[in-house]
N, C-alpha and C positions, 0 to 999 in steps of 0.2 A: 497489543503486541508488547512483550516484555513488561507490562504493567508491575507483576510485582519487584522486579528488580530494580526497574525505575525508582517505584515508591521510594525504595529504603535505599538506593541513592541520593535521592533528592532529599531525605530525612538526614543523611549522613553528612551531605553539602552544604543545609541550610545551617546547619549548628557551626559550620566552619567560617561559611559567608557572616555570620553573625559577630565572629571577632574581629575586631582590629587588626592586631600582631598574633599570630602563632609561635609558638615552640615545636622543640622538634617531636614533644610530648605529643604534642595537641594532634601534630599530623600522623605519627604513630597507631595514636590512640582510634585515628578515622583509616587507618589503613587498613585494623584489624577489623571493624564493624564490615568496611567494603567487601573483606575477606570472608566472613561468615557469609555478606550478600551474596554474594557467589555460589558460595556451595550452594546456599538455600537454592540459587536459580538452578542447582543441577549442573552448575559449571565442574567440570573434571578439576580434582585433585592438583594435580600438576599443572594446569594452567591455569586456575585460579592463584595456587602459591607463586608461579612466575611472574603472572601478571601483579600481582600486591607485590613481590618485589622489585619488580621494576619501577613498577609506579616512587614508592616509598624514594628506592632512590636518587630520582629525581626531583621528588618533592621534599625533600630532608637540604636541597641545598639551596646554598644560600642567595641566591636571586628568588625564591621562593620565600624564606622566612624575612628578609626583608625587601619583599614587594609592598606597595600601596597598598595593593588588592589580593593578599595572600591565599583568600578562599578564593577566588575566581583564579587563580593560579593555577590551584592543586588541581582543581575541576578543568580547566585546559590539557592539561598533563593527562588525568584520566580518562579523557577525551581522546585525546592523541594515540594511548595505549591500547582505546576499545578498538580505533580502527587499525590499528597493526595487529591485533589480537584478531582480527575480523577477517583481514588479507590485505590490507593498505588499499589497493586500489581493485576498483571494480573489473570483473575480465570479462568480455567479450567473445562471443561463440564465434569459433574458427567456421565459418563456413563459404567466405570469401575465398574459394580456390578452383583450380577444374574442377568444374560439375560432373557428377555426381558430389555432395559434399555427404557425406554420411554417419550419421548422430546415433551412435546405438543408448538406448534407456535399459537401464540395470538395474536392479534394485528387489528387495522383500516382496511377497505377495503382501495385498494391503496397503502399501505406500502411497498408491494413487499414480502407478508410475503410467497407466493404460489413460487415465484424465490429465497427468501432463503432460503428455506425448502431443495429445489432441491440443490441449492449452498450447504449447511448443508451436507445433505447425501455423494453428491459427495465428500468433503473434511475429512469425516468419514472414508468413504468408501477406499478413495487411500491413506491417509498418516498415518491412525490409523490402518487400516487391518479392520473394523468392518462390518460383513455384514448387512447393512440397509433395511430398509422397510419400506417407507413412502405411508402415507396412507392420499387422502383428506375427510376430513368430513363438506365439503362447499356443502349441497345441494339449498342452496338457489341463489348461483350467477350461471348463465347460463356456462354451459360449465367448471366450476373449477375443476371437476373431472379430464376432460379431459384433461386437462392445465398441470396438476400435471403428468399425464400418459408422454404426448410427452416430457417431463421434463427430467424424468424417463429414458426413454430411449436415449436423449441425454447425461446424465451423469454416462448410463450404473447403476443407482441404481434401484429396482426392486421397483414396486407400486402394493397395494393393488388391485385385481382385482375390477371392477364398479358392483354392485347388484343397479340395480334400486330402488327407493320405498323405501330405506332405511333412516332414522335417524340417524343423526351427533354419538348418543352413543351407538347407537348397530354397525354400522360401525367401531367406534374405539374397540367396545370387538371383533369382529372380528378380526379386525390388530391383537391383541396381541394374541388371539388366533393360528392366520396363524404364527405370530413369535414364539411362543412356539413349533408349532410342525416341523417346517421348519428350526428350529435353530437360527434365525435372531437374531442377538446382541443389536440392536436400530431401537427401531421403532418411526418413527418423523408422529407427527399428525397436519395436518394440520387445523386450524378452519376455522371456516365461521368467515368474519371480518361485521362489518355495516359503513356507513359514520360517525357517532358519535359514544362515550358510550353511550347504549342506557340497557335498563334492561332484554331486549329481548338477547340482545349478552352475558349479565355474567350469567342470568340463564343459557343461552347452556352450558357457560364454565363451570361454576360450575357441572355439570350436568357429563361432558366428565371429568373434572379433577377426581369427584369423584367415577367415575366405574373404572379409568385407574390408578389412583395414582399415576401419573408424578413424575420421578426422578427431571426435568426440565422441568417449566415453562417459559418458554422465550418469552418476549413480543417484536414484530417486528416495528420500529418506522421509518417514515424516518425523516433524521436532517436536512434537506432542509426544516421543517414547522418553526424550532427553537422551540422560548415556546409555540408552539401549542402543538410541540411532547412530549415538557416536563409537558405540562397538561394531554394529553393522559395516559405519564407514571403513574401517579400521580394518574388517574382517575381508572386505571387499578391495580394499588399497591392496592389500596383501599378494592377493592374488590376479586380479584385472590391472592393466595400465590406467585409471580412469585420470579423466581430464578435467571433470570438475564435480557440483554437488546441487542437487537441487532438494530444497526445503519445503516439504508440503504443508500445509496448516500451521504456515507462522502466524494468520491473524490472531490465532485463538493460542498463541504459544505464550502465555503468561511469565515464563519464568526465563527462557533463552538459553539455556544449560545448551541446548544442542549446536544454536550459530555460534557462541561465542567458545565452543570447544571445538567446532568439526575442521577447520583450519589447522590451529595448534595441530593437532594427533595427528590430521591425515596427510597436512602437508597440500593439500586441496583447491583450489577458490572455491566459494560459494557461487554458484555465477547466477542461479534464480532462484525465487522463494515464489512458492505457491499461499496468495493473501485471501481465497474466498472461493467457493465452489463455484463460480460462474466460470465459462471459459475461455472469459477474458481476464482472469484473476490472477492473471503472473507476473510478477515485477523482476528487472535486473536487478541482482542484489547489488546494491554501492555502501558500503560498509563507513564512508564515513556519513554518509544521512542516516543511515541505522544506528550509530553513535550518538548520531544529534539525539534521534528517538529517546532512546534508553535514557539521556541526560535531561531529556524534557527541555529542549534547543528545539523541535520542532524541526521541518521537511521542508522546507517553501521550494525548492525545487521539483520534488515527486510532486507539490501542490499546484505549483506551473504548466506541469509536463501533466499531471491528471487533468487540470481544466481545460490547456488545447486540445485533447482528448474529446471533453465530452461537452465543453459549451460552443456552442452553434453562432458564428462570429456572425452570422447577419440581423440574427435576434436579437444579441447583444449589441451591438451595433445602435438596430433603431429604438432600443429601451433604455441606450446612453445617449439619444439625442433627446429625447422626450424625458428625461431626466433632468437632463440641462437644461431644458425649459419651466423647469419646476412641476413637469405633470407626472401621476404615477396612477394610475385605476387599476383595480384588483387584477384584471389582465396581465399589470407588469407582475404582481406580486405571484400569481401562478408561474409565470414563466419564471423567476428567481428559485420558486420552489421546488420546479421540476430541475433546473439548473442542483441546486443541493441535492438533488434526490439522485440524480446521474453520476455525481461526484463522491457519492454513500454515504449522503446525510452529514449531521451537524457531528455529532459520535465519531465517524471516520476521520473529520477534518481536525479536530479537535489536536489529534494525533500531532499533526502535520505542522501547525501551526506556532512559531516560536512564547514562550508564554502561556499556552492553554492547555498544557498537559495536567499541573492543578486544577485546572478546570474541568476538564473534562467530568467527573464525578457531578459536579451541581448543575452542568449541561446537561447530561443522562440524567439526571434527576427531576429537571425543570420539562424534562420532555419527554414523552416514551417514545417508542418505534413507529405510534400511528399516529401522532401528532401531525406529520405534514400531510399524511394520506388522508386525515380527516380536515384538513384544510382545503383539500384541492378538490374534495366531494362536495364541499359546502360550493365554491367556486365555480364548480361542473353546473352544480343545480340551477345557477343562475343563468339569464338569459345574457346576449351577447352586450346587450343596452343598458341590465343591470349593470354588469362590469365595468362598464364602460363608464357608467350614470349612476354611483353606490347611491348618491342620496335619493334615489326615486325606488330604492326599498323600502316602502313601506311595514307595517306590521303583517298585514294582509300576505305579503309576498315573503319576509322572514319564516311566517309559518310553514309555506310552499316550500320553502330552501331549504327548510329542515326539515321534511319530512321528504324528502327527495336524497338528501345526504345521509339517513339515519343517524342526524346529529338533535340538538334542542335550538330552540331560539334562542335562549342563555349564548350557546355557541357561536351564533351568527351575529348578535349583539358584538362577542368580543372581538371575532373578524372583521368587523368596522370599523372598530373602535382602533385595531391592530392597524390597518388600513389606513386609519385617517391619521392617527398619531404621524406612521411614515409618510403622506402627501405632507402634512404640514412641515415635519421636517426640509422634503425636498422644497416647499415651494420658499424657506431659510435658506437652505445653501441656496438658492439662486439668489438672493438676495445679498447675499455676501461674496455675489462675484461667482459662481457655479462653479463647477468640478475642477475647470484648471485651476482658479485661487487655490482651492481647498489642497490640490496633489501638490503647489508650491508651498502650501504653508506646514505641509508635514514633508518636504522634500522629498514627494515620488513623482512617475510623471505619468502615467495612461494608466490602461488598467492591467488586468493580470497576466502577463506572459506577452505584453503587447500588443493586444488583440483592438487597442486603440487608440495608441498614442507611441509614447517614450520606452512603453515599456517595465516599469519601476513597479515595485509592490508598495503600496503605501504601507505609512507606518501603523502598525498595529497596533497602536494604541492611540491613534488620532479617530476620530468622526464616529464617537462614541463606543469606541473598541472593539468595532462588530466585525465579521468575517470580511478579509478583502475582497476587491470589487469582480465578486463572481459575475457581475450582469455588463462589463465592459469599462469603461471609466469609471463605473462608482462603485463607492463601498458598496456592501450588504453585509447591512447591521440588523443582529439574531431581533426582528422584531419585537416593540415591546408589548408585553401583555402576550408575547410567544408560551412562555411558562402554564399559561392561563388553561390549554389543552392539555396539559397533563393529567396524569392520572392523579387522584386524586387519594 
C-alpha cells in the first residue's frame, strides 16, 4: 500500500534527519522533491501544490529551524498535513437510526461495487450486530442479481429475493418494504453501474435515491485508475448527494494518487477501503494510521484490532503458560504459524509495524509466499509424539516427513534446528525471570491488545526485535534460520 510514495518519502526524510540544523534552503529544497513525490504518486495537481504549500509554511518557521530535532520536525508537520489532506478524522456509517437504515452503492461498472456491497453487509452483519438485506437493482448487466445472491450466501447476509421484469425502483421499494416488515436494520442497495458517467446512469440514481431516501450514499471507486477515480468522484459529487467514498484495491495501490486526492476535489470522507479480495477484506478507512503508513510510523493499532480479530485467546492463552515455563514443541510453533498465516503473513504485518517498513524488502526477500505452508506440511507429516518429542526424530522418520510434506530432509533438519534454537531461547527467558521480567524491562505489560495481562505492546525492539507477542504474553521473534526456506 502506497509503497512507492513511501519509498521517496522516506528517501527525502532520511537526508534531512541526517542534519543537525537546517535552513530555510535545506527545507525548501525537501519540499520540492516531496512535491514531484506526489505527482509521481498521481496526486492531483492542485492538491499536491496546496498540500507542499502548506507544509513549507509551517516548516519555514522558526520553532522548526531552531528545533533539537529539525528533521523529525518537518516529518511531524507532513504527518499532520497527510491526515488533513486525508479528512482528519475517520467517519462512521450513519446507520444508527429508525430501522430501515438504507446504504445505496454507486459507482462505475468494474469497481467492485457488487463485492463490496457483499463485503459491506458481512462486516455490518458480524461486528455491529445489524441484521442486513442487500438488495441488487442492476438489471441491465447479465446475471448481477445473481452475483449479489451467491454473495449472500457466502457471507451468510440474507438478499432480496429475484422477481423478474422488475425495475431498478420498484425493486428497491420492495427491499425496504421486505425490511420493514421482516425487521432488517440496513438495507444496502446495490446500483446498476455503466463504463462511463453517462446521463442514463444518474437519472436511474436519481430516481432510486429519491423513492428510498438513502441515509448513505457511498460511491465505490477503485484507486488502482488514480485520477481517473478521482474524475469519476468528482463526476458523481456533481450530480448525486453522496455521503462518502469507498476505495477498492488499496492493497495493490502502490502510488496513492487516488486517497490522498479524493477528499481534497470531492469534499468527501473516505469512510472504507477495500485491502484484498477476501470478503472479509474491508477496513474503516482512519486517515491518520494511513499517515503513519505512507511515513513508515507503522499501524499498531489496525495490528491490535487485526489480532483480536483472528488469534483465539484460549490457544494463546495455554501457549503463554507453557512458554513461561520454558517449554515450546513444534505444536506451539505451528500454532504461532497459523496465528501469522490468519493475520496475512510476515509481508502484511511488516506494514503495520512502527520501524519495519525498510524492512519489509529483506523480509520478502528472506521468505517467499510458501515458506510458512511448507513449514506446516513438514509439521502435519509428523505424528502427534513427534511434536510433542522433536528429539525422537530419528533419520528413519526425517525421511518419512519429508516425503509426506514434499519437502527434503535438508528441510526437516532446518525445522529443528529452527525449533530448538527457539526452545533454548525460551527455556533463557525463564531463567531470567520469564515473560513478566522481560515486558518490565522493556516497559510493556501482557501481550497484544491484552489478551493476557496489562495490555502494552512491547517494545519493538526489545527480545531480539521479532514480531510482538502474537501467541499471548510473548514475543514471536521471525525464527532464526526462518530465511533458510526461501527460495533460493
Amino acid at each position: 500500500m502506497f509503497d512507492n510514495l513511501s519509498d521517496r518519502l522516506s528517501g527525502v526524510f532520511d537526508k534531512l534527519r541526517g542534519r543537525g540544523a537546517l535552513t530555510e534552503g535545506d527545507v525548501r529544497s525537501a519540499m520540492r522533491e516531496v512535491r514531484v513525490a506526489l505527482l509521481e504518486a498521481d496526486v492531483a495537481l492542485p492538491v499536491a501544490r496546496d498540500f507542499v504549500d502548506q507544509v513549507t509554511e509551517k516548516a519555514v518557521g522558526q520553532e522548526v529551524l531552531r528545533s533539537v530535532t529539525p528533521g523529525q520536525m518537518v516529518v511531524k508537520i507532513v504527518h499532520d498535513q497527510l491526515v488533513e489532506t486525508l479528512g482528519a478524522d475517520s467517519s462512521e456509517l450513519r446507520v444508527d437510526i429508525n430501522p430501515p437504515a438504507v446504504v445505496m452503492m454507486v459507482g462505475l461498472q468494474g469497481s467492485g461495487k457488487t463485492t463490496t456491497t457483499a463485503k459491506l453487509g458481512k462486516r455490518l452483519s458480524e461486528r455491529e450486530r445489524k441484521r442486513v438485506l442487500m438488495a441488487s437493482l442492476d438489471v441491465a448487466r447479465p446475471a448481477a442479481q445473481e452475483q449479489l445472491a451467491v454473495l449472500g450466501r457466502q457471507t451468510n447476509v440474507d438478499t432480496l429475493p429475484i422477481v423478474g421484469g422488475q425495475q431498478p425502483v420498484e425493486i428497491a421499494k420492495r427491499a425496504i418494504q421486505a425490511a420493514k416488515l421482516q425487521a432488517y436494520d440496513v438495507v444496502l442497495l446495490d446500483t446498476a453501474g455503466r463504463l462511463h458517467v453517462d446521463e442514463q446512469l444518474m437519472s436511474e440514481m436519481k430516481a432510486v435515491a429519491e423513492a428510498t431516501n438513502p441515509t448513505e450514499t457511498l460511491l465505490v471507486v477503485d484507486s488502482l485508475t488514480g485520477q481517473d477515480a478521482v474524475n469519476v468522484a468528482k463526476g458523481f459529487s456533481s450530480e448525486v448527494d453522496l455521503t462518502g467514498v469507498i476505495l477498492t484495491r488499496l492493497d495493490g495501490d502502490a502510488r496513492g494518487g487516488a486517497a490522498l486526492s479524493m477528499r481534497a476535489v470531492t469534499g468527501k470522507p473516505i469512510k472504507f477501503a477495500g485491502v484484498g479480495e477476501a470478503l472479509d477484506a474491508l477496513e474503516a478507512f482512519h486517515p491518520e494510521r494511513i499517515a503513519g503508513r505512507i511515513l513508515g510510523m507503522g499501524d499498531v493499532v489496525s495490528l491490535v484490532e487485526r489480532a483480536a480479530e483472528t488469534i483465539q485467546v484460549e490457544e494463546a492463552e495455554k501457549l503463554a503458560a507453557k512458554m513461561a515455563k520454558g517449554k515450546f514443541d513444534l505444536d506451539d510453533l505451528r500454532s504461532q504459524i497459523r496465528q501469522m498465516q490468519r493475520m496475512g503473513g510476515i509481508g502484511a504485518l511488516a506494514n503495520l509495524l512502527p520501524g519495519m517498513k525498510g524492512m519489509k524488502g529483506a523480509i520478502e526477500k528472506a521468505q517467499d509466499s510458501k515458506a510458512l505452508v511448507h513449514l506446516e506440511a513438514m509439521m502435519s507429516s509428523m505424528t502427534a509424539k513427534e511434536r510433542s518429542k522433536p528429539e525422537l526424530i530419528n533419520a528413519k522418520r526425517k525421511i518419512r516427513i519429508a516425503k509426506g510434506s514434499g519437502t527434503t530432509v535438508q528441510d526437516v533438519n532446518k525445522l529443528l534446528k529452527m525449533h530448538q534454537e527457539m526452545s533454548t531461547a525460551m527455556k533463557r527467558l525463564k531463567k531470567m525471570g520469564g515473560f513478566g521480567k522481560l515486558a518490565a524491562m522493556f516497559g510493556g505489560g501482557g501481550g497484544l491488545g491484552g489478551l493476557s495481562g496489562a495490555g502494552g505492546m512491547p517494545d519493538l525492539g526489545g527480545a531480539g526485535g521479532g514480531l510482538p507477542g502474537l501467541g499471548g504474553s510473548a514475543p514471536f521473534n521471525l525464527p532464526p534460520g526462518f530465511n533458510k526456506f526461501s527460495k533460493k
